[in-house]
Backbone bond lengths (Angstrom), bond angles and torsions (degrees), N, CA, C in turn:
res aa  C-N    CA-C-N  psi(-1)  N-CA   C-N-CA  omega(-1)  CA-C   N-CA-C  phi
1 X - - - 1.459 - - 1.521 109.77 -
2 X 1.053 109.95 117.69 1.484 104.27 156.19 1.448 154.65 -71.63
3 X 1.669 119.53 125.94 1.101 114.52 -145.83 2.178 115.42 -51.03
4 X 1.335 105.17 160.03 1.651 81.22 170.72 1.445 136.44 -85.82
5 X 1.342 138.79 171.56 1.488 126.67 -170.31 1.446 115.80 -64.05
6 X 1.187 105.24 -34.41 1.637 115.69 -176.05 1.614 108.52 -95.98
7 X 1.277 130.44 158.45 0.951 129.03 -152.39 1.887 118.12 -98.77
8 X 0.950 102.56 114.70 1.913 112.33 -152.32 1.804 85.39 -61.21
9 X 1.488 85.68 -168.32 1.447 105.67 173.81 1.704 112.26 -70.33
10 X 1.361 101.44 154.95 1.521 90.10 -172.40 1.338 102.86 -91.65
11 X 1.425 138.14 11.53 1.372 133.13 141.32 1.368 113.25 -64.04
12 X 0.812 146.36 26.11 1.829 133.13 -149.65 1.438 90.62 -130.11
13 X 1.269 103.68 98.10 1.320 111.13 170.40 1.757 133.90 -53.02
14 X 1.104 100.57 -3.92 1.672 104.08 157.46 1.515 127.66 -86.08
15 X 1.104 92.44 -7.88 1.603 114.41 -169.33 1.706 96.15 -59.89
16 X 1.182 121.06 138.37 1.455 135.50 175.97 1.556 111.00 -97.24
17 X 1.142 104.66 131.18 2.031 110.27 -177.06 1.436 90.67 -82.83
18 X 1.365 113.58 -166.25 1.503 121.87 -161.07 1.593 82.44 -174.23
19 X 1.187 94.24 152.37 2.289 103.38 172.74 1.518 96.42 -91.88
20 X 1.600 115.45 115.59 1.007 141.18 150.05 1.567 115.46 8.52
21 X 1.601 78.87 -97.42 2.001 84.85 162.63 1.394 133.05 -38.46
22 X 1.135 112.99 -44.28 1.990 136.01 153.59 1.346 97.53 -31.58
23 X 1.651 121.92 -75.51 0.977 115.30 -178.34 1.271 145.89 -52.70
24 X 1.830 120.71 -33.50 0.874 131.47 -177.86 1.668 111.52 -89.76
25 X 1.235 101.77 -7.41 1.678 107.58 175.89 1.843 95.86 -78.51
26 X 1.482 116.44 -64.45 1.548 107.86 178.44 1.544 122.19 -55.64
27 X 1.016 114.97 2.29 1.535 120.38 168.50 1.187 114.81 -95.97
28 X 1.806 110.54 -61.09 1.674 103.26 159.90 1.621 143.39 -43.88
29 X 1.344 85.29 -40.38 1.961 110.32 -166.06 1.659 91.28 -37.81
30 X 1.707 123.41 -74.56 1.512 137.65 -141.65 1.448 87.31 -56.32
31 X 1.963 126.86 -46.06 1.096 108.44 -153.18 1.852 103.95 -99.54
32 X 1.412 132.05 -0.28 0.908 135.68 145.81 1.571 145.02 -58.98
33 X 1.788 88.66 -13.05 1.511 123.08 162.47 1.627 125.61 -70.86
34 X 1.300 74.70 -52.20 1.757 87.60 177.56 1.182 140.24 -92.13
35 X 1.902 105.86 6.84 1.519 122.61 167.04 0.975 93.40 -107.63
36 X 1.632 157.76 -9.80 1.404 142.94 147.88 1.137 111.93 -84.82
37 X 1.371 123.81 -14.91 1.881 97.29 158.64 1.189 118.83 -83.71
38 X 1.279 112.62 -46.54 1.868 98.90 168.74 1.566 122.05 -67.25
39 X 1.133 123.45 -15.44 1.519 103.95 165.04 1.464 126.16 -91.97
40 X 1.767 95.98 -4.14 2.023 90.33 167.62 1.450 102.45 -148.09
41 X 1.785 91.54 44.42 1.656 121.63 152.93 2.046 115.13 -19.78
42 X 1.699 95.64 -66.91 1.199 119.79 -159.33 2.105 97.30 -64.77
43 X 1.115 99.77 -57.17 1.416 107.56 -179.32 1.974 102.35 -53.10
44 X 1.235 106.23 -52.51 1.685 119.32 -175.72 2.053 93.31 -50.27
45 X 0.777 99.62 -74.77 1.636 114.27 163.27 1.663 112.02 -9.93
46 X 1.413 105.23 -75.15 2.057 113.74 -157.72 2.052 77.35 -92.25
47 X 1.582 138.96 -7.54 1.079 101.09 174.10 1.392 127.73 -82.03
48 X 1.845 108.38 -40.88 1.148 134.80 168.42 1.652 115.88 -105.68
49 X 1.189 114.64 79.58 1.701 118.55 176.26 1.432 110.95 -36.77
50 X 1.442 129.75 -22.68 1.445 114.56 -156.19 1.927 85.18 -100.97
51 X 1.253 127.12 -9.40 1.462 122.56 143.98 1.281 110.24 -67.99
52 X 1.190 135.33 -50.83 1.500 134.78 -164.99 2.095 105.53 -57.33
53 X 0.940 88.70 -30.59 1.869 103.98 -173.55 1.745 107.81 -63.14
54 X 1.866 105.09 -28.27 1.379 106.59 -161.38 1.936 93.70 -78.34
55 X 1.278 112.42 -19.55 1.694 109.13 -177.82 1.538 104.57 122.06
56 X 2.029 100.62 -157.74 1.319 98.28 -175.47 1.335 123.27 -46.45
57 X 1.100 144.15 -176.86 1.680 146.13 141.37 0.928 151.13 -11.75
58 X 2.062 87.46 -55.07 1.568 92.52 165.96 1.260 124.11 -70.69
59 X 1.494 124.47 -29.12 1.344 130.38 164.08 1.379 114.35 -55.84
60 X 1.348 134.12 -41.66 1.295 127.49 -169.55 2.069 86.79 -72.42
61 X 0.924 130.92 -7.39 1.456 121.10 -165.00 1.351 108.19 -116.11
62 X 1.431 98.42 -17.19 1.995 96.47 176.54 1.986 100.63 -90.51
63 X 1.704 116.47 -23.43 1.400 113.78 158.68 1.480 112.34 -54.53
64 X 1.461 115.57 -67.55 1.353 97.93 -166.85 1.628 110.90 -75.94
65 X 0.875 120.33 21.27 1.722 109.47 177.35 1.699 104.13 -101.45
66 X 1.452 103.16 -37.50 1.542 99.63 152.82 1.800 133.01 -29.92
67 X 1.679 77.18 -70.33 1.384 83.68 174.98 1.485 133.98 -66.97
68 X 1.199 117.36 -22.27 1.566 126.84 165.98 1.810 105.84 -82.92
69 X 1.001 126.67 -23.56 1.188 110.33 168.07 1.440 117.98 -80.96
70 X 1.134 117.57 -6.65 1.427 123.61 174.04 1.388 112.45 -77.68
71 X 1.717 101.17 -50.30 1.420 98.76 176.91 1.573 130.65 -51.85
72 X 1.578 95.08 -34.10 1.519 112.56 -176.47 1.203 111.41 -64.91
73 X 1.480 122.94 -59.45 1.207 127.32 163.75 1.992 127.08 -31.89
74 X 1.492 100.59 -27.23 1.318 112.10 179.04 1.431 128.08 -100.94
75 X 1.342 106.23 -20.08 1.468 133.31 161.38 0.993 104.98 -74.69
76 X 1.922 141.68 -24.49 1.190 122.25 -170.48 1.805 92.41 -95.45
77 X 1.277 117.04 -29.77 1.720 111.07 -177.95 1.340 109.67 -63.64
78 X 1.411 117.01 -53.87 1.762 109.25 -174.22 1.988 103.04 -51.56
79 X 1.555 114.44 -26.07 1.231 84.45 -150.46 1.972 103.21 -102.81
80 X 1.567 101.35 -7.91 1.221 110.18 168.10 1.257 100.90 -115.32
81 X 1.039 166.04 117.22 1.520 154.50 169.55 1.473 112.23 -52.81
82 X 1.392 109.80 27.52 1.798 112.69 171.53 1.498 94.40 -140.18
83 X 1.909 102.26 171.09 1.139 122.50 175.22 1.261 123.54 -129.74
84 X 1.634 110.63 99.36 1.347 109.45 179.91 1.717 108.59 -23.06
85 X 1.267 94.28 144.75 1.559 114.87 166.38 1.703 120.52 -57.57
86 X 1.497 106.21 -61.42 1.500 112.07 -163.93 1.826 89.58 -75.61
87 X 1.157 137.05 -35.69 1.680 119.63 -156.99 1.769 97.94 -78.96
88 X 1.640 91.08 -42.91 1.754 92.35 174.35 1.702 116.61 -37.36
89 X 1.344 110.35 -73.38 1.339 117.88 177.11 1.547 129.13 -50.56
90 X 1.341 104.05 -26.59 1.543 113.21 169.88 1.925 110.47 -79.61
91 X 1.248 90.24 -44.60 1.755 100.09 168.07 1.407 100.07 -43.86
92 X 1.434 99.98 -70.01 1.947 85.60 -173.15 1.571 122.93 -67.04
93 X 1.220 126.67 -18.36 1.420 100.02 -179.10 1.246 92.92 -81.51
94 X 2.104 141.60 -45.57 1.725 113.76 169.29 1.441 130.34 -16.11
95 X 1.752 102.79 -35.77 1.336 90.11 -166.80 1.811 108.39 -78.74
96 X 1.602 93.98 -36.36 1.701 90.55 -167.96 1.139 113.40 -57.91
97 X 1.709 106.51 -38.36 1.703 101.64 -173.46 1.080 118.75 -91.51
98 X 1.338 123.12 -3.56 1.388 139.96 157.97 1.687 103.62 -40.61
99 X 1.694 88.14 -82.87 1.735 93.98 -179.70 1.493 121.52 -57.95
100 X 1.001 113.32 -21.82 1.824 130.72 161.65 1.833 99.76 -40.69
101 X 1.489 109.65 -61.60 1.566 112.66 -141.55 1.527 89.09 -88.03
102 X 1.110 139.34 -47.31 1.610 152.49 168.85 1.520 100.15 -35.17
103 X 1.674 107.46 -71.49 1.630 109.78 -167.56 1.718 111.58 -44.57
104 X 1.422 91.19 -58.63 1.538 108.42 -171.68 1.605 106.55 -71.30
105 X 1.175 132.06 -10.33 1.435 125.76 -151.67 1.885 111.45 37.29
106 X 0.894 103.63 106.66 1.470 107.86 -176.76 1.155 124.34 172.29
107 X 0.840 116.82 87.13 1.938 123.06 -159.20 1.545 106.79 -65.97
108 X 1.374 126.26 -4.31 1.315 100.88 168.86 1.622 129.99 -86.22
109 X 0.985 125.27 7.27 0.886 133.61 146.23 1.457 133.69 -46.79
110 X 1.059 99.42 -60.71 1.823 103.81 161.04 1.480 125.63 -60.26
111 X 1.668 93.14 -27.19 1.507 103.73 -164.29 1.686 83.81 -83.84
112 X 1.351 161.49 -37.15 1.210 141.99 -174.44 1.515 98.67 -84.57
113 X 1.302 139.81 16.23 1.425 137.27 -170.62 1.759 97.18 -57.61
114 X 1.347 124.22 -48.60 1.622 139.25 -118.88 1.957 77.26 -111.79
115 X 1.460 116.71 -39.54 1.122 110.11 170.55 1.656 135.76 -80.18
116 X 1.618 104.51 -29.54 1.666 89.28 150.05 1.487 123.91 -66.66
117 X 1.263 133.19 -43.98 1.423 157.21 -157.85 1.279 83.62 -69.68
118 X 0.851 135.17 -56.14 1.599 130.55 -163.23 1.604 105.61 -83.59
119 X 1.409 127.01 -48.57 1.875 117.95 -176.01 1.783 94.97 -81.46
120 X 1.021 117.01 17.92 1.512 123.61 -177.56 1.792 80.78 -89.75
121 X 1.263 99.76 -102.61 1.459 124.10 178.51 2.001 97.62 -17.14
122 X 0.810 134.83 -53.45 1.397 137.20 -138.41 1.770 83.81 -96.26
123 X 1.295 108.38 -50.09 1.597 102.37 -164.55 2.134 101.69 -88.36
124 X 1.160 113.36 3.49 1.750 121.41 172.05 1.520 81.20 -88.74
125 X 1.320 148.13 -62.34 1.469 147.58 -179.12 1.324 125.01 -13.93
126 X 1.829 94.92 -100.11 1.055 105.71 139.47 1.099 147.32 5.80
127 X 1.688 104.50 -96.15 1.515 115.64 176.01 1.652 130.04 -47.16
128 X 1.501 100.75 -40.82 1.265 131.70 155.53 2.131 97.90 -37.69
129 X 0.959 109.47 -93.10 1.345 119.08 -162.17 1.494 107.69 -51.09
130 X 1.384 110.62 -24.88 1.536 101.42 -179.49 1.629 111.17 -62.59
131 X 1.668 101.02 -21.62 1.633 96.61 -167.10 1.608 99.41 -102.04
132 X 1.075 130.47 20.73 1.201 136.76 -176.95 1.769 112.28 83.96
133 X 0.744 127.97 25.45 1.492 130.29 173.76 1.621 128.91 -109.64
134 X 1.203 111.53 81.90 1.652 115.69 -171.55 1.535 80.55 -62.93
135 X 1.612 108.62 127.70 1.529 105.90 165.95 1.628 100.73 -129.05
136 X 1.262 97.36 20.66 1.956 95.89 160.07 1.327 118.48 -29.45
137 X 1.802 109.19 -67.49 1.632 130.87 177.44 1.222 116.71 -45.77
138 X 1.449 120.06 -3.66 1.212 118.30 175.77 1.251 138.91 -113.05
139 X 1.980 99.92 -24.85 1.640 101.41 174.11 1.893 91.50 -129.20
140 X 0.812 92.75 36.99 1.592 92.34 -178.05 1.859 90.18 -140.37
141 X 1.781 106.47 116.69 1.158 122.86 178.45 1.702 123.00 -59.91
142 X 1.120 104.04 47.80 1.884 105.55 -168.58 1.618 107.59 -76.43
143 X 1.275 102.72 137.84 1.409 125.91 143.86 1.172 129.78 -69.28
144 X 1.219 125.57 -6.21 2.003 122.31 -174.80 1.490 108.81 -141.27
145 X 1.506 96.67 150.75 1.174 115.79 178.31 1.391 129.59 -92.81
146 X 1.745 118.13 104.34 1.512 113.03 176.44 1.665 123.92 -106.93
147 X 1.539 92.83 154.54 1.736 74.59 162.28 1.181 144.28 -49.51
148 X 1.237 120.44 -156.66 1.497 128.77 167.39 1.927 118.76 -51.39
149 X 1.526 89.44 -76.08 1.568 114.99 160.60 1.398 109.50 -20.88
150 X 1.455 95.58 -77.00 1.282 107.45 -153.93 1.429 112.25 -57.41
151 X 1.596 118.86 -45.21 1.571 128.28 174.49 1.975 92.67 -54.97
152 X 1.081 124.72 -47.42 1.692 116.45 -169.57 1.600 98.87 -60.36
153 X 1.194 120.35 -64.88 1.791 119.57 -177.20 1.072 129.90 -48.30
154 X 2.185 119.71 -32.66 1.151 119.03 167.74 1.458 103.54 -75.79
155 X 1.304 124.99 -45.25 1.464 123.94 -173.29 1.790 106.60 -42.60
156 X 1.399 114.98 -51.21 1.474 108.11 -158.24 1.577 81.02 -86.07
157 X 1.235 151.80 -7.24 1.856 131.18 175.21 0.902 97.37 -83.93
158 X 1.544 148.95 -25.39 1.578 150.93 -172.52 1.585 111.94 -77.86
159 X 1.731 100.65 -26.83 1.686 98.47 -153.44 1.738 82.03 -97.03
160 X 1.167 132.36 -28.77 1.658 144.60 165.33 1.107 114.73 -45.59
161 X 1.299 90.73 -53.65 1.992 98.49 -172.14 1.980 107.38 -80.67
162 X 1.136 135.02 -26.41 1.222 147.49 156.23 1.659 96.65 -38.40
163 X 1.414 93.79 -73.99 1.533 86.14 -167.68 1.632 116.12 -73.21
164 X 0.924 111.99 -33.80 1.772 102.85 146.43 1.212 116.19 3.46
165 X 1.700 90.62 -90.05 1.568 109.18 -167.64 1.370 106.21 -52.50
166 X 1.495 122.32 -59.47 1.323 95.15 -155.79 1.580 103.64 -74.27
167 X 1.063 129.27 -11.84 2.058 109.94 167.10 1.383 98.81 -50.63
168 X 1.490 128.59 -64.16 1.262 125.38 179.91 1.759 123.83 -34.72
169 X 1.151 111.83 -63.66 1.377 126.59 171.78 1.533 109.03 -55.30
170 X 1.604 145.98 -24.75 0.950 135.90 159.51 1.894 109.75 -79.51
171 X 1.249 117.86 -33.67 1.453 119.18 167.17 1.499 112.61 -40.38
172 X 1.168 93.70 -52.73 2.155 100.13 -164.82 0.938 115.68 -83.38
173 X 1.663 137.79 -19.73 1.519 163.68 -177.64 1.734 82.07 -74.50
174 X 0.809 106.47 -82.08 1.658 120.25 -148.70 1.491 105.42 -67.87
175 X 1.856 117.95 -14.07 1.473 112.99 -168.38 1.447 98.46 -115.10
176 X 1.608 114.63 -27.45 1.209 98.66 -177.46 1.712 125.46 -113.48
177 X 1.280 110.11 -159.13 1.633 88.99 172.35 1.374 100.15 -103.72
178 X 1.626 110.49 -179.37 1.255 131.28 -139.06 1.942 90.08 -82.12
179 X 1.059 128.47 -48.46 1.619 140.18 157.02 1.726 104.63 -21.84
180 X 1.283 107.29 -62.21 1.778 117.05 -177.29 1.490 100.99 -64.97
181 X 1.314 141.75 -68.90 1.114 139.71 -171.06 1.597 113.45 -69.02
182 X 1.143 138.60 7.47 0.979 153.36 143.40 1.534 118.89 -46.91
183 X 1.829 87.80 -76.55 1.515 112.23 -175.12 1.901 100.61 -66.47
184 X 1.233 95.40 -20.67 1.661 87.26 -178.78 1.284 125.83 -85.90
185 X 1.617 120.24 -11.25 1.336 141.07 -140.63 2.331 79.41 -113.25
186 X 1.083 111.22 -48.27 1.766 109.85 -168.21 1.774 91.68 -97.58
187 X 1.161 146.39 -38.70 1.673 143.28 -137.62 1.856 86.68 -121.69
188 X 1.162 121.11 -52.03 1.755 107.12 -174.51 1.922 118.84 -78.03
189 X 1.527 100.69 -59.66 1.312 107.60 -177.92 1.359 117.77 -47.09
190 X 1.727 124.05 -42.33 1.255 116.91 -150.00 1.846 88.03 -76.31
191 X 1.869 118.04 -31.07 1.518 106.50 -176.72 1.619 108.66 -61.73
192 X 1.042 116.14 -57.20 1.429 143.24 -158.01 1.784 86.80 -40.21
193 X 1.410 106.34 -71.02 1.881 119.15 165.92 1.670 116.30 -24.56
194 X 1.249 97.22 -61.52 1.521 113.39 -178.42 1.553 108.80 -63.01
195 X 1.357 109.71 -55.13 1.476 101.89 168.33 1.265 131.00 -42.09
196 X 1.436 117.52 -60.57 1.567 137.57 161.37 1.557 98.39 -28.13
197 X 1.624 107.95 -97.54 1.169 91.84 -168.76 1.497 149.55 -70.36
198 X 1.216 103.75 23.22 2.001 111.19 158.55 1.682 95.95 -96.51
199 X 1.024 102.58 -45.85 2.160 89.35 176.79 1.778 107.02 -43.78
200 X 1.362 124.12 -26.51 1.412 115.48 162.13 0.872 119.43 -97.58
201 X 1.454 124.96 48.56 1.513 119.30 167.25 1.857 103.29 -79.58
202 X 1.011 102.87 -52.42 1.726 112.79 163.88 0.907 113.27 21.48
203 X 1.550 82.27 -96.61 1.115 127.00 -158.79 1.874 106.09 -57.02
204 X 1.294 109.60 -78.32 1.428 126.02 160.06 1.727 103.58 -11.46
205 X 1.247 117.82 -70.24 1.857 116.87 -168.17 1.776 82.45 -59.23
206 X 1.271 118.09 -81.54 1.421 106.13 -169.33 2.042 114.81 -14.87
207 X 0.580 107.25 -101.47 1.691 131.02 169.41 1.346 111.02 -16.96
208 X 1.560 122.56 -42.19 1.609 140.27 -154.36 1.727 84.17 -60.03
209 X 1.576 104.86 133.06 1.600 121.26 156.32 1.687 100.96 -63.48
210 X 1.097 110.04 -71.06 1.175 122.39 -164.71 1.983 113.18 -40.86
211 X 1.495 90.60 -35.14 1.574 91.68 174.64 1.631 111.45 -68.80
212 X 1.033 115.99 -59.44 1.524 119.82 152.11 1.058 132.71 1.39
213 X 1.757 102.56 -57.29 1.625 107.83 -162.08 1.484 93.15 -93.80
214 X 1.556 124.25 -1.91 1.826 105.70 -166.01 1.475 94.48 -105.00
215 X 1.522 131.84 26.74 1.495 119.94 -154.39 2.186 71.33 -126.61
């Protein structure tokens, strides 16, 4: 049988691993793209004119972030024959508001990218849990196994912390300039993330089946 396009449960034993580092490079790469094209926009510009044609910087940087998120997205299918859930869905709104901010020239578009993508994620959570459905296990790439509880408590800190971000991400858009929210969008979020999730390690050992079964 072949595995499915979208990305099963991470119990699902067809499911294909990926090298860690692999992974976290195709997650980084798109947005490590797009804080070096807009900050050496101008140079990207007088090297390749047919970048220089797309406008300021940030545009030459919301093109190529397209395009590296595409790649990523395609590098992750050849090499798992699935597509994570959360990069898929973030892939597509890049693209709309991608082509949004290009067509129109208007960078806010991109600049609210991180804030739909994010009350997206937070309100699928949520909404999810109000009806009884921890669907953490499903668009959230986990390795471990929790109970009941435990999938409900991380689910509602995930669907919190989503919306977090995007209040945050409309804060820094709207307060700072387009240079700051840049640097804030690849250099703050990915810590801020990282922070978050070791503060649920906790929780996680509490809850873990697996801890369970070795006692």
């Amino acid at each position: 049988m072949n595995p499915p396009i979208l990305e099963p449960d991470p119990t699902d034993p067809r499911k294909k691993e990926i090298n860690p580092l692999l992974k976290l490079a195709l997650e980084l790469g798109p947005l490590l793209v797009f804080f070096f094209a807009n900050t050496r926009g101008e140079w990207l510009a007088k090297t390749f004119p047919v970048l220089g044609e797309m406008g300021q910087p940030i545009f030459i940087a919301t093109g190529l972030f397209m395009v590296a998120t595409a790649i990523a997205l395609v590098a992750s299918w050849v090499l798992t024959r699935t597509l994570p859930i959360m990069p898929l869905v973030s892939g597509i709104v890049v693209f709309v508001f991608g082509a949004l901010t290009l067509w129109l020239q208007d960078d806010i578009f991109i600049k609210m990218k991180p804030t739909i993508v994010n009350t997206l994620f937070g309100a699928v959570l949520l909404g999810g849990l109000a009806f009884g459905k921890p669907l953490l296990g499903y668009v959230f790439d986990a390795a471990f196994r929790l109970d009941a509880e435990g999938w409900r408590k991380l689910t509602f800190r995930w669907g919190l912390f989503f919306l977090f971000l995007a209040v945050v991400n409309e804060v820094v858009w709207r307060s700072f300039s387009t240079d700051t929210w840049v640097a804030f969008k690849v250099w703050g979020i990915m810590p801020i993330t990282l922070l978050f999730t070791f503060s649920q390690m906790p929780l996680i050992m509490r809850h873990s089946l697996e801890e369970r079964a070795q006692k």
